[in-house]
N, C-alpha and C positions, 0 to 999 in steps of 0.2 A: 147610237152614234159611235160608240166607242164600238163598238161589232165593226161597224162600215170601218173606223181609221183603221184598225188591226188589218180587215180586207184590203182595202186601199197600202197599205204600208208594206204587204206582205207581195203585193203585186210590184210595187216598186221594188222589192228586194230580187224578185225572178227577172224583172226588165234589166235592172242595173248586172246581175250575175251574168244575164246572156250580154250584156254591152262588155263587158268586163273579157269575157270568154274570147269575144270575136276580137280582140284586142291582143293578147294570145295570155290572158291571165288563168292562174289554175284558181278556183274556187276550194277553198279547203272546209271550212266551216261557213255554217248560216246561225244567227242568232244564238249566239253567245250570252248567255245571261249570268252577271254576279249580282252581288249587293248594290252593287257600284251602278251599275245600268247596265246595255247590251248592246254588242257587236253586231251590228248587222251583218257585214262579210268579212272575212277573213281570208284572203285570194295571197297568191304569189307568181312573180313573175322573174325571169333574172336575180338568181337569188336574193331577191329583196320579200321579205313579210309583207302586206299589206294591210294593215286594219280598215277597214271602208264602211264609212257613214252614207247612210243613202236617205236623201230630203226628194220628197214627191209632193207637189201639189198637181193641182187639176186647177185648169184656168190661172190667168196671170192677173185677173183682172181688181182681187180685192186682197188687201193684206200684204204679209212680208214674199218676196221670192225665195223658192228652196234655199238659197246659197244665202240671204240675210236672216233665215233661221240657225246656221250654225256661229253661233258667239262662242265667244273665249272659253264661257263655261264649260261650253257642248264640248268643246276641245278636250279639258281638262278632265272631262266628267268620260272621254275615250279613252284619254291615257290610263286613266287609274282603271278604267275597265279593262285594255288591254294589257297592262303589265299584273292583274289579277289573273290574264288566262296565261300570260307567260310563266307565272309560279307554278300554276296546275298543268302545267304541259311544255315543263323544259327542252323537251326536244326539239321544240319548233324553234326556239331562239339558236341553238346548239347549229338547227338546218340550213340557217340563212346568215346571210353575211349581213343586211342591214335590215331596219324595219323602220318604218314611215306609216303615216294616217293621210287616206288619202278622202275625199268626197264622191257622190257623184250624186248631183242634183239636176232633177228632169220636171219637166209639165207635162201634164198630158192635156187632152181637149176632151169637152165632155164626155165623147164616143168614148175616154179611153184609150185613143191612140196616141202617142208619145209625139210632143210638137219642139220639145226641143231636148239633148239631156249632155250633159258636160262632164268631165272628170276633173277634177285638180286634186294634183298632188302633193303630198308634201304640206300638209294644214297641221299637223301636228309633232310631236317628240325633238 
C-alpha cells in the first residue's frame, strides 16, 4: 500500500509540474526532503519562490477532499521545511523578490485521468 501512495503521489507531482508549467511556472526542484518533511515542488514565477504542496486523491467519493487534507499543521510543517531549504541554498532567497506556499489539489477518476485540479495561492508565510 505504501508502494501504490509513493506511485500515486509521485504521479500527482508530474500532473501538478506540467499544470504549473502551462501556467508559465519554472519548476526548480522536486522533492525536497529535510528532517522537517518534503517539498513537493519548488517552481518560480515573476520573481516570486514558490513552495508547492501537491494533495491528490482518486475519487471524491469517500473521505476528506485534497484541499480538506492541508490543515494548519501541514502548513507549518512547509514553512519550517522551506525555510530549512532556504538555509541550505541561500541563493534562491537572494533570487527572488518574494516567496509564498502555494497548493495544488486535483482528483483524478479511476482511469487515472485528472477530473478536476486547482491551485491557490498564498496558504502560507
Amino acid at each position: 500500500m505504501k508502494q501504490q501512495n509513493y506511485e500515486v503521489g509521485r504521479q500527482g507531482e508530474k500532473i501538478a509540474a506540467e499544470f504549473l508549467a502551462k501556467k508559465g511556472y519554472k519548476i526548480l526542484e522536486r522533492n525536497f526532503r529535510t528532517r522537517f518533511g518534503e517539498l513537493d515542488l519548488i517552481a518560480a514565477k515573476d520573481g516570486v519562490l514558490v513552495f508547492v504542496e501537491v494533495k491528490l486523491k482518486v475519487g471524491e467519493d469517500f473521505g476528506p477532499s485534497p484541499e480538506e487534507m492541508i490543515d494548519k499543521g501541514k502548513v507549518e510543517q512547509i514553512e519550517k521545511t522551506a525555510r530549512s531549504f532556504l538555509m541550505k541554498y541561500p541563493e534562491y532567497e537572494e533570487r527572488y523578490e518574494s516567496l509564498r506556499i502555494d497548493a495544488v489539489c486535483m482528483v483524478l477518476d479511476a482511469g487515472g485521468q485528472v477530473k478536476r485540479i486547482s491551485q491557490y495561492e498564498n496558504i502560507g508565510f
